[in-house]
N, CA, C and O atoms as a printed pandas DataFrame, in Angstrom:
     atom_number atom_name residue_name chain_id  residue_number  x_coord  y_coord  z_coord
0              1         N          UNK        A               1   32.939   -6.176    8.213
1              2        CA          UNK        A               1   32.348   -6.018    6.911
2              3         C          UNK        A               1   31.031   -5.268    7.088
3              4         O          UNK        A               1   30.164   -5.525    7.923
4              5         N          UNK        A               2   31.014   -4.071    5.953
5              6        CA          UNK        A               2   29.758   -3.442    6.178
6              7         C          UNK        A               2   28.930   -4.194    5.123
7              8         O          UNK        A               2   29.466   -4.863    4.240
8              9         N          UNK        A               3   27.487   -4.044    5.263
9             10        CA          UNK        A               3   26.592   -4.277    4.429
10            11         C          UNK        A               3   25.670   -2.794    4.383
11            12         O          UNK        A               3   25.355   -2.266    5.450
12            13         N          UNK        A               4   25.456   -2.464    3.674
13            14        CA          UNK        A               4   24.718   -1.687    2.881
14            15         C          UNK        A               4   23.816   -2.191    2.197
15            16         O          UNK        A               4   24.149   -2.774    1.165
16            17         N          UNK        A               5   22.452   -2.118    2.556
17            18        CA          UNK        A               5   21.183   -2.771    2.312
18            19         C          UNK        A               5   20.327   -1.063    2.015
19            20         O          UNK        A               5   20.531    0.062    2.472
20            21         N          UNK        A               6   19.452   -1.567    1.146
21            22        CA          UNK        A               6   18.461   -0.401    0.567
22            23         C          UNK        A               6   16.957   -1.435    0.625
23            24         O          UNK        A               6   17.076   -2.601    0.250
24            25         N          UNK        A               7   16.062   -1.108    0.940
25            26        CA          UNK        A               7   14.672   -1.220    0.911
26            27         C          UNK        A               7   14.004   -0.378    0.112
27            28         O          UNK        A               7   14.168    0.839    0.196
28            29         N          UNK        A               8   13.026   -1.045   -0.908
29            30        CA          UNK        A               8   12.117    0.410   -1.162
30            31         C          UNK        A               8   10.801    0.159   -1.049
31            32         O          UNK        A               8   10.590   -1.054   -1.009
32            33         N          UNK        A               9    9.522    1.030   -0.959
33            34        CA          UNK        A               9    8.478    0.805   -0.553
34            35         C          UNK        A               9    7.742   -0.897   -0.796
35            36         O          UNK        A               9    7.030   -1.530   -0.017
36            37         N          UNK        A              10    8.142   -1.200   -1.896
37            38        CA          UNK        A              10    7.659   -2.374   -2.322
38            39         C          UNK        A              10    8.308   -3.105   -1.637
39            40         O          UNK        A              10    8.078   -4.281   -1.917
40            41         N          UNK        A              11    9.180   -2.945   -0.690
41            42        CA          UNK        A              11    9.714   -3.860    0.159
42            43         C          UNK        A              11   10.845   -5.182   -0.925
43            44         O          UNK        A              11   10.870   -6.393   -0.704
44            45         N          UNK        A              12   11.412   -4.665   -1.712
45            46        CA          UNK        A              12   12.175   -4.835   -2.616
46            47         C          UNK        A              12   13.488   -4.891   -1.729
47            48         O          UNK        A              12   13.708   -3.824   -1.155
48            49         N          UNK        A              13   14.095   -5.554   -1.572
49            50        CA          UNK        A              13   15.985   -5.029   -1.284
50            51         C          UNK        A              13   16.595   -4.761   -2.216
51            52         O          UNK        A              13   16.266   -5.156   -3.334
52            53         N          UNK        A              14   17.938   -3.807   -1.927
53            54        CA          UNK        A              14   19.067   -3.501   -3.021
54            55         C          UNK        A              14   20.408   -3.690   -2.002
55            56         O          UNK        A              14   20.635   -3.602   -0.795
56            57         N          UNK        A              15   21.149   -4.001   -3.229
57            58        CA          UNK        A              15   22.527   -3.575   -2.308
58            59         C          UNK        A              15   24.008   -2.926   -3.101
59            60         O          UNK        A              15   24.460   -3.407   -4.140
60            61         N          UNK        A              16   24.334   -2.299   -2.707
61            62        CA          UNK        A              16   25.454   -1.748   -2.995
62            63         C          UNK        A              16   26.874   -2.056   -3.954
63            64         O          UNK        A              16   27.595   -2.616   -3.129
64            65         N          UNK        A              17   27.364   -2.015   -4.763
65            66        CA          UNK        A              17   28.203   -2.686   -5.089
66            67         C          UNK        A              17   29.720   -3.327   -4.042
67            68         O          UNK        A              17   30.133   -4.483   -3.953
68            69         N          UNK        A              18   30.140   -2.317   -3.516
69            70        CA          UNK        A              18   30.895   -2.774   -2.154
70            71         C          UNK        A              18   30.121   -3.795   -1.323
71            72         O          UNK        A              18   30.914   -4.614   -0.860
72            73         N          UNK        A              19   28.770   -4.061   -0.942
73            74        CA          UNK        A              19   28.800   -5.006   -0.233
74            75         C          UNK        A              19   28.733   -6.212   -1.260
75            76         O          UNK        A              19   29.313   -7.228   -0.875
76            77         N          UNK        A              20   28.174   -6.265   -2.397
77            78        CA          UNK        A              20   28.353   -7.627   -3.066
78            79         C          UNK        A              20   29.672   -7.648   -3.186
79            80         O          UNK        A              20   30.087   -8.482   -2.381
80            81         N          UNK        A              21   30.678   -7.094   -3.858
81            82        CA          UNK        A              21   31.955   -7.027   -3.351
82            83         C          UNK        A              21   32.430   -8.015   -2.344
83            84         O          UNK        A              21   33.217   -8.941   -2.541
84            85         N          UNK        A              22   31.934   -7.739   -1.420
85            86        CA          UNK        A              22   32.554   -8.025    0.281
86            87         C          UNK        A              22   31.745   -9.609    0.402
87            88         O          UNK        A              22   32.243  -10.674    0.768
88            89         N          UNK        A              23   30.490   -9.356    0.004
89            90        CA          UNK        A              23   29.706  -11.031    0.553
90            91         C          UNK        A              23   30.032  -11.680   -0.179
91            92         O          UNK        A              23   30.020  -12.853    0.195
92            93         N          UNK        A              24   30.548  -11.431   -1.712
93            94        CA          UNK        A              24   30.988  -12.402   -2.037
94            95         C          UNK        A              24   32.316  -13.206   -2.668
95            96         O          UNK        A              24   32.545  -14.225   -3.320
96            97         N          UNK        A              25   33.231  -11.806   -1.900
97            98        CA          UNK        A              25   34.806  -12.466   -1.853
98            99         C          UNK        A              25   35.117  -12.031   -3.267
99           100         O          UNK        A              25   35.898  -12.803   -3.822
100          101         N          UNK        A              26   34.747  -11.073   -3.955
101          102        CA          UNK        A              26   35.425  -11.565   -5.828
102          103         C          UNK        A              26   36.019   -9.963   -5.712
103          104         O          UNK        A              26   35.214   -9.149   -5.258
104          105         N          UNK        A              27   37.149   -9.543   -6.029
105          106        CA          UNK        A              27   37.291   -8.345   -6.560
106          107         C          UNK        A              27   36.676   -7.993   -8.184
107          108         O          UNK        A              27   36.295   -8.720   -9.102
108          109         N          UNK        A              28   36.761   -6.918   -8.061
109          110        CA          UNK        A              28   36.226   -5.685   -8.708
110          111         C          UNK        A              28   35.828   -5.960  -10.082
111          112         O          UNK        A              28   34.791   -5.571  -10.619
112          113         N          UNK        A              29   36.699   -6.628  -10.571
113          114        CA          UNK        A              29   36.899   -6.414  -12.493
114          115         C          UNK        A              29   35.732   -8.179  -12.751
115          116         O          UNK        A              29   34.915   -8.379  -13.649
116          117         N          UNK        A              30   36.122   -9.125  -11.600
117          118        CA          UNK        A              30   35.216  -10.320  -11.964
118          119         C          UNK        A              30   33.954  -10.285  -11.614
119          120         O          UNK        A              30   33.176  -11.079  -12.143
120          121         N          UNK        A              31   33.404   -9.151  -10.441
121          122        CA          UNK        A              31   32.408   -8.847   -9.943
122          123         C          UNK        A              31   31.813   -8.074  -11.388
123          124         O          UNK        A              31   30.981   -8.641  -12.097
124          125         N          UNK        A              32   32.219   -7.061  -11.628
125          126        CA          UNK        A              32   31.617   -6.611  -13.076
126          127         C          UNK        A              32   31.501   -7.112  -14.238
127          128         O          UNK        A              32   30.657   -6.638  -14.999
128          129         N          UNK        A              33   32.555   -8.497  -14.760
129          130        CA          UNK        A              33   31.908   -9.362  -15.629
130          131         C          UNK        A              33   30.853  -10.231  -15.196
131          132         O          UNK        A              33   30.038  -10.422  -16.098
132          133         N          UNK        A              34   30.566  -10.876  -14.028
133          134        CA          UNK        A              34   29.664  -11.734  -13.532
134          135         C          UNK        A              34   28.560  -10.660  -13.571
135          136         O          UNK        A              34   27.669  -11.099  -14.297
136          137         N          UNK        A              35   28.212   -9.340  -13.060
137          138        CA          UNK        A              35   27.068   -8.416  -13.450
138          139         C          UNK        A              35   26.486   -8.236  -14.740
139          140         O          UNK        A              35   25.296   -8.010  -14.960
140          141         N          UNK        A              36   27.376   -8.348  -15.555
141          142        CA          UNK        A              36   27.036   -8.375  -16.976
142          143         C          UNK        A              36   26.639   -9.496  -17.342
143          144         O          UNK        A              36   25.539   -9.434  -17.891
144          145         N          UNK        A              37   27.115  -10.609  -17.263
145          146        CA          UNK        A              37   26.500  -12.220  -17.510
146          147         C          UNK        A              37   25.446  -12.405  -16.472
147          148         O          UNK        A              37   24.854  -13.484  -16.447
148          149         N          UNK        A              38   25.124  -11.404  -15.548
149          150        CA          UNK        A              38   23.571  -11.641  -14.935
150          151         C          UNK        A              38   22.390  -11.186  -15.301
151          152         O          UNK        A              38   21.233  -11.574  -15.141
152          153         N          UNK        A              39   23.002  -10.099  -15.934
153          154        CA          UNK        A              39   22.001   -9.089  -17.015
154          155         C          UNK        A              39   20.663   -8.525  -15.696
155          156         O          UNK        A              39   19.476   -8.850  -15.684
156          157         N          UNK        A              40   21.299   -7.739  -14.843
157          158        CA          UNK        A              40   20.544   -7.461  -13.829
158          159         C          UNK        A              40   19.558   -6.785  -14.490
159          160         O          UNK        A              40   19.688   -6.106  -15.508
160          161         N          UNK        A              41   18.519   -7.014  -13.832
161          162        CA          UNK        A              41   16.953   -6.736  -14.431
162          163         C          UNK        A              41   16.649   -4.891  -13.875
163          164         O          UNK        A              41   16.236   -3.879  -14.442
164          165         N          UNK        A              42   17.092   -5.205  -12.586
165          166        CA          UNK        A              42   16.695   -4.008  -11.410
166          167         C          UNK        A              42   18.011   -2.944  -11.450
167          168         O          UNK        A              42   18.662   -3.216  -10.441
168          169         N          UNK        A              43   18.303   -2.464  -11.771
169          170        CA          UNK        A              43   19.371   -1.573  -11.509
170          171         C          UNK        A              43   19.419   -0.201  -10.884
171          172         O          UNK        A              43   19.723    0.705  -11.660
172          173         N          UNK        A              44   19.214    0.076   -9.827
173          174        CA          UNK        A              44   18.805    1.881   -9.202
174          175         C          UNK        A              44   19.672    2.608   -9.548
175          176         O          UNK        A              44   20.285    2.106  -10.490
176          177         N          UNK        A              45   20.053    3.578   -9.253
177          178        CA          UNK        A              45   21.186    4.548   -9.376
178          179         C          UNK        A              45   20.533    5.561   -8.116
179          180         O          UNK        A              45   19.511    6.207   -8.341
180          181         N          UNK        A              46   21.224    5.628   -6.784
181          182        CA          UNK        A              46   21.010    6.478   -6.143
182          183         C          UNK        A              46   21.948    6.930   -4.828
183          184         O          UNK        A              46   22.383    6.182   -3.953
184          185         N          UNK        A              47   22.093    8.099   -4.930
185          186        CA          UNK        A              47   23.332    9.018   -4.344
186          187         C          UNK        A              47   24.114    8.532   -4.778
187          188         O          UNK        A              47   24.862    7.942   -3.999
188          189         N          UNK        A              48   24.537    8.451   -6.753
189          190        CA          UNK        A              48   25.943    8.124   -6.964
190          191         C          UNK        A              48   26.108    6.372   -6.809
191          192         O          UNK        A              48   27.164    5.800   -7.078
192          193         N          UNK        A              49   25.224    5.866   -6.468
193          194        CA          UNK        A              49   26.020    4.927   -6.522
194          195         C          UNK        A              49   24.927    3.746   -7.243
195          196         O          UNK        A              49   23.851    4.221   -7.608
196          197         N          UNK        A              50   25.124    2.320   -7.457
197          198        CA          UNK        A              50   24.174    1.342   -8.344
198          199         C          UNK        A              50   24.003    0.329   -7.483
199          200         O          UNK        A              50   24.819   -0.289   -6.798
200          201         N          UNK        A              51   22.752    0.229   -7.611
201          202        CA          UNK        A              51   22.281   -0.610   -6.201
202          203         C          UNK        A              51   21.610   -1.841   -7.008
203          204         O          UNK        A              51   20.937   -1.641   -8.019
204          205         N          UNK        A              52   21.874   -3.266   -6.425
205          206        CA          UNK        A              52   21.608   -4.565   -7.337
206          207         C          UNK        A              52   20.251   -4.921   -6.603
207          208         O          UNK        A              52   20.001   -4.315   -5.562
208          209         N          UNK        A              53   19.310   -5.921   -7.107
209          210        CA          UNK        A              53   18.158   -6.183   -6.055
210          211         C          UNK        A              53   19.305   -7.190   -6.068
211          212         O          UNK        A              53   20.406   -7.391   -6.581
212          213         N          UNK        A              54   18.103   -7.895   -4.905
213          214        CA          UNK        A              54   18.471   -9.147   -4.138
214          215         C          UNK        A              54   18.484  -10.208   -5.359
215          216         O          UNK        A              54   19.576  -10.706   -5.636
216          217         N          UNK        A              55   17.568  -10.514   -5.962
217          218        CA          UNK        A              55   17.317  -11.794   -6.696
218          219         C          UNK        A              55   18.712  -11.497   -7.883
219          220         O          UNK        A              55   18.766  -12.475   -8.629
220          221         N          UNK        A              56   19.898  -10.367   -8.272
221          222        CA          UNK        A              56   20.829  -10.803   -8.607
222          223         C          UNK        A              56   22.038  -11.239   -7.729
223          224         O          UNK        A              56   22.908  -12.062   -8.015
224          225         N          UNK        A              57   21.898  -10.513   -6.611
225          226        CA          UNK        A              57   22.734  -11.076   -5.430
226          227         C          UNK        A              57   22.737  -12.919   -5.003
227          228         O          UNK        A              57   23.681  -13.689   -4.825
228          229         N          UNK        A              58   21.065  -13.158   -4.947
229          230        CA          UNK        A              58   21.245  -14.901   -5.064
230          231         C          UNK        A              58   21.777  -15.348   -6.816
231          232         O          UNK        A              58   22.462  -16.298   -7.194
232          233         N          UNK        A              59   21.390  -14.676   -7.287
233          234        CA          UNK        A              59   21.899  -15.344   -8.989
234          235         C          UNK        A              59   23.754  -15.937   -8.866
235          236         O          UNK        A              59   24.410  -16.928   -9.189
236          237         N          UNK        A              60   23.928  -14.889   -8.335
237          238        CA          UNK        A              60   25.708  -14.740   -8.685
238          239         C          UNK        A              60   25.815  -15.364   -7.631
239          240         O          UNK        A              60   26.774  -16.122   -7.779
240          241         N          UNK        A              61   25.160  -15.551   -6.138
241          242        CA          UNK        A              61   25.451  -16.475   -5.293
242          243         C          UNK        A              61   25.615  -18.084   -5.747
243          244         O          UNK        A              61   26.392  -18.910   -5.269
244          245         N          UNK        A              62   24.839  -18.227   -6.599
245          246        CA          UNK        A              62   24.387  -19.694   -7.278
246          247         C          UNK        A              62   25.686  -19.788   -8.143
247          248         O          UNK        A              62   26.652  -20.495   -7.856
248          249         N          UNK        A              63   25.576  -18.930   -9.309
249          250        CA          UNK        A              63   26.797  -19.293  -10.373
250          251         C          UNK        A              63   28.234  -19.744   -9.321
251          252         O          UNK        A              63   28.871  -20.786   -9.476
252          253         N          UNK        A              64   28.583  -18.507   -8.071
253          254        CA          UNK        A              64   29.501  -18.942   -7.429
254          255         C          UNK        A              64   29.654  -20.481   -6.513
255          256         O          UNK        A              64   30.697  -20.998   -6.113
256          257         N          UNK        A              65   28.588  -20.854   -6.392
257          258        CA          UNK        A              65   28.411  -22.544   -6.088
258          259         C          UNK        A              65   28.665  -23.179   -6.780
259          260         O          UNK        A              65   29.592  -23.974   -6.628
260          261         N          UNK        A              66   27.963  -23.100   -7.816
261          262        CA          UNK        A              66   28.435  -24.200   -9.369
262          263         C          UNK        A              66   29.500  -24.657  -10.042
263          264         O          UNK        A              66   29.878  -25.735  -10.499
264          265         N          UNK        A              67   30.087  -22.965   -9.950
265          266        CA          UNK        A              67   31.497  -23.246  -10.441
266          267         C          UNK        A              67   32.320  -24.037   -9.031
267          268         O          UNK        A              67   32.697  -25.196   -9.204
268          269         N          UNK        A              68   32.547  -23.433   -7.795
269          270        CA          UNK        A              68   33.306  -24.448   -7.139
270          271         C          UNK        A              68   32.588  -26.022   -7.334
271          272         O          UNK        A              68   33.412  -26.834   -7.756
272          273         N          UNK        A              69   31.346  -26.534   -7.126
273          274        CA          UNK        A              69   31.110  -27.728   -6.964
274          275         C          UNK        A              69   31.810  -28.325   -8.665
275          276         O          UNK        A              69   32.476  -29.351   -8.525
276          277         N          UNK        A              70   31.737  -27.885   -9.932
277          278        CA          UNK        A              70   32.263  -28.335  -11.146
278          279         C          UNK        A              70   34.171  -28.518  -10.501
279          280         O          UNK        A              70   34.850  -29.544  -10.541
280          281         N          UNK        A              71   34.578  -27.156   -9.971
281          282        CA          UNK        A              71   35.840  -27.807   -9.785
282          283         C          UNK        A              71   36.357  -29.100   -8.782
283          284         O          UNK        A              71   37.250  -29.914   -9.017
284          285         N          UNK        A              72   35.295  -28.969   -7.340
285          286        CA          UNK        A              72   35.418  -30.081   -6.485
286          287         C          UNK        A              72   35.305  -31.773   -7.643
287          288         O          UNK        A              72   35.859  -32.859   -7.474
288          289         N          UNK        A              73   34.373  -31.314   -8.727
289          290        CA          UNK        A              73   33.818  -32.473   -8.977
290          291         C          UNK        A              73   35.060  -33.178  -10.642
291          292         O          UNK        A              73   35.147  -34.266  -11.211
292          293         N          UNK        A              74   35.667  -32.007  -10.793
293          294        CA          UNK        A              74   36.716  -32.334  -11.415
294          295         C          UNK        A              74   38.236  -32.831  -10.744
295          296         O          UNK        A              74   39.019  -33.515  -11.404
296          297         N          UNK        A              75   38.423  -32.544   -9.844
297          298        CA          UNK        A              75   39.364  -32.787   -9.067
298          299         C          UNK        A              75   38.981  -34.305   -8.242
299          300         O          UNK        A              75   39.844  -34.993   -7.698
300          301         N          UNK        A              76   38.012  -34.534   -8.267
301          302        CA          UNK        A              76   37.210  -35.863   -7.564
302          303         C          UNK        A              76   37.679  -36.475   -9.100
303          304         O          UNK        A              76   38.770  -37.045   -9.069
304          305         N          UNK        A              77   37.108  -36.441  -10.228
305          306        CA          UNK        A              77   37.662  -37.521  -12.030
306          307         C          UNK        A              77   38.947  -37.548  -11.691
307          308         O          UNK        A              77   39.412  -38.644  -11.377
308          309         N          UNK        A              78   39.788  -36.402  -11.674
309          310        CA          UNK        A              78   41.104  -36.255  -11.871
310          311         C          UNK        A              78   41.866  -37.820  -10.990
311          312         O          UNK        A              78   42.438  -38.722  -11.602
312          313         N          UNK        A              79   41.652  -37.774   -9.414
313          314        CA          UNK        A              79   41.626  -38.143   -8.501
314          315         C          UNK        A              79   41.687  -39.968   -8.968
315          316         O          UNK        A              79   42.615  -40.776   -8.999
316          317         N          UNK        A              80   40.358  -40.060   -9.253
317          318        CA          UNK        A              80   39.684  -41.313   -9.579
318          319         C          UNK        A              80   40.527  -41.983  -10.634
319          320         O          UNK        A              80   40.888  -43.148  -10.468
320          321         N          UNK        A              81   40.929  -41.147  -11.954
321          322        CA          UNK        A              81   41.586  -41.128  -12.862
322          323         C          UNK        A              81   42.763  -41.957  -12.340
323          324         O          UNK        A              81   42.981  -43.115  -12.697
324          325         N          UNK        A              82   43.342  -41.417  -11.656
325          326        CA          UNK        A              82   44.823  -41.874  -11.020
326          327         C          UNK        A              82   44.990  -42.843  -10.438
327          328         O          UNK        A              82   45.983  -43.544  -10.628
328          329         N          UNK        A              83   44.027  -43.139   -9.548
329          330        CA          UNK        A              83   43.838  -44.576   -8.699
330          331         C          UNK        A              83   44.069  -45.446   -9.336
331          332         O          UNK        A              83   44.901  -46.314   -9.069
332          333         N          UNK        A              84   43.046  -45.363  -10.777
333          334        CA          UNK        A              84   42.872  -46.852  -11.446
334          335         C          UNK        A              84   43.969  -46.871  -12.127
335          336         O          UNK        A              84   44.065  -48.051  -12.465
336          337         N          UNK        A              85   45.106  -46.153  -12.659
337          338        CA          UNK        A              85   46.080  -46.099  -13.176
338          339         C          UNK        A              85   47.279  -47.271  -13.060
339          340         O          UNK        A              85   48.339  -47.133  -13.670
């Protein structure tokens, strides 16, 4: 897996859409609705391509936690549900 990292003087990171892509496992079409429900603040455009800062890269890192821990934690009721049955 490549990563494609951008720095800019302010010592800012960016990254690529292929590597958020890649770090975080989602193809293409859910990666671009989750961009839109992040409402990225920073957006570059350079050589062609759109570079995310970091602080939306942890955003969508987070939403992607939440949602698995909501499903772990539904499948744990579900679970519980049944026992007492």
């Amino acid at each position: 897996m490549n990563i494609l990292g951008f720095v800019t003087e302010e010592n800012d990171r960016y990254y690529d859409f292929n590597t958020l892509m890649n770090v975080l496992n989602m193809s293409k079409s859910k990666l671009y609705r989750n961009l839109k429900k992040a409402d990225a603040d920073k957006v570059i455009r350079y050589k062609n391509q759109y570079l995310y800062n970091e602080k939306t890269l942890l955003f969508l890192i987070e939403n992607i936690l939440v949602e698995r821990l909501k499903k772990i934690d539904n499948k744990l009721d579900e679970l519980r549900e049944n026992n007492t049955d």
